[in-house]
N, C-alpha and C positions, 0 to 999 in steps of 0.2 A: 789597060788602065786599072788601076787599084781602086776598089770600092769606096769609098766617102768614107764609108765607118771604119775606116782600115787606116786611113792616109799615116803613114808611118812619121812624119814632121812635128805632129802635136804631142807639146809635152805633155806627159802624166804623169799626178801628183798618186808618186809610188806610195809613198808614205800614206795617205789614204787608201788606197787599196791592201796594203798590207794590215792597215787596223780593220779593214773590212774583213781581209779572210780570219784573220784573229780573232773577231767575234763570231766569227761563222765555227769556225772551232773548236770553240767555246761552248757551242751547244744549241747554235740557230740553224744549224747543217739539218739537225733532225727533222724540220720542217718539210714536208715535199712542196710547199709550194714560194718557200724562197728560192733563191738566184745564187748557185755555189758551182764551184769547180766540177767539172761532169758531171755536171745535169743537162736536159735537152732543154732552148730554151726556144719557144716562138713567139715572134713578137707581128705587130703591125704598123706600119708608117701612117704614123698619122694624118701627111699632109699626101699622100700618095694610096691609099689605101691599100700600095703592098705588101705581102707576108712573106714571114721567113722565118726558119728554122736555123738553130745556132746550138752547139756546144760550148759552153765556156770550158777553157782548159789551160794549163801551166803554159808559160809562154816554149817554151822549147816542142809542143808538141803542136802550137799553132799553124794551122792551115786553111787560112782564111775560103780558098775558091773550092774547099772541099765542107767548110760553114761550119770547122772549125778554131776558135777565134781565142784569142789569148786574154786572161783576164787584165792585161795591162794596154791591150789596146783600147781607145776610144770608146767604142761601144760595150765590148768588155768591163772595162773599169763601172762605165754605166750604169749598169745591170746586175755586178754582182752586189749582193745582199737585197736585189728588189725580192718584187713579191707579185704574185698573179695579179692583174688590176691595174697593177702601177704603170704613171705616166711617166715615164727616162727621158730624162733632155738628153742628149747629144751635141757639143759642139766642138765640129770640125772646120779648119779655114776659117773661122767667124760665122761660119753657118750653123744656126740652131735647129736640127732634126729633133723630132717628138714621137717616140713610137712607147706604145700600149705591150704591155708583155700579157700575152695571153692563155698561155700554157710552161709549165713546168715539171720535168719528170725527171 
């Protein structure tokens, strides 16, 4: 079974992610503590208090069950341009998940 933040069904609105990596770009990449394409990203579930470790990356080199994850999937999209601290919504199926990014390198 595919992970929640994976569910391949939900649309994503590309066109916001693609102004995301554009600003990243731009000159927000320089930051170590925003959310960009190959960076390590760990976050925590905030209604589960699980953790986890994730790489965002171009969707052709995504592998989710290795916690490699594509910037256009669900959680993906999420995440890129956050920042240490931030709370990400997530919703998958109509389900709203809330996880805290807690590291970035």
């Amino acid at each position: 079974m595919c992970h929640p933040f994976f569910f391949r069904g939900r649309s994503i609105d590309y066109a916001s992610v693609i102004e995301k990596v554009e600003r990243l770009a731009a000159g927000g990449e320089s930051d170590p503590g925003v959310v960009s394409v190959d960076k390590v990203i760990r976050i925590v579930d905030l209604s589960t208090g699980e953790r986890r470790t994730y790489t965002l990356t171009a969707p052709d080199k995504a592998k989710p069950h290795y916690g490699f994850i594509s910037i256009f999937s669900p959680l993906g999209s999420a995440l890129l341009s956050s920042r240490v601290g931030d709370v990400v919504e997530v919703v998958v199926m109509g389900f709203e998940r809330k996880v805290r990014i807690i590291y970035v390198q």
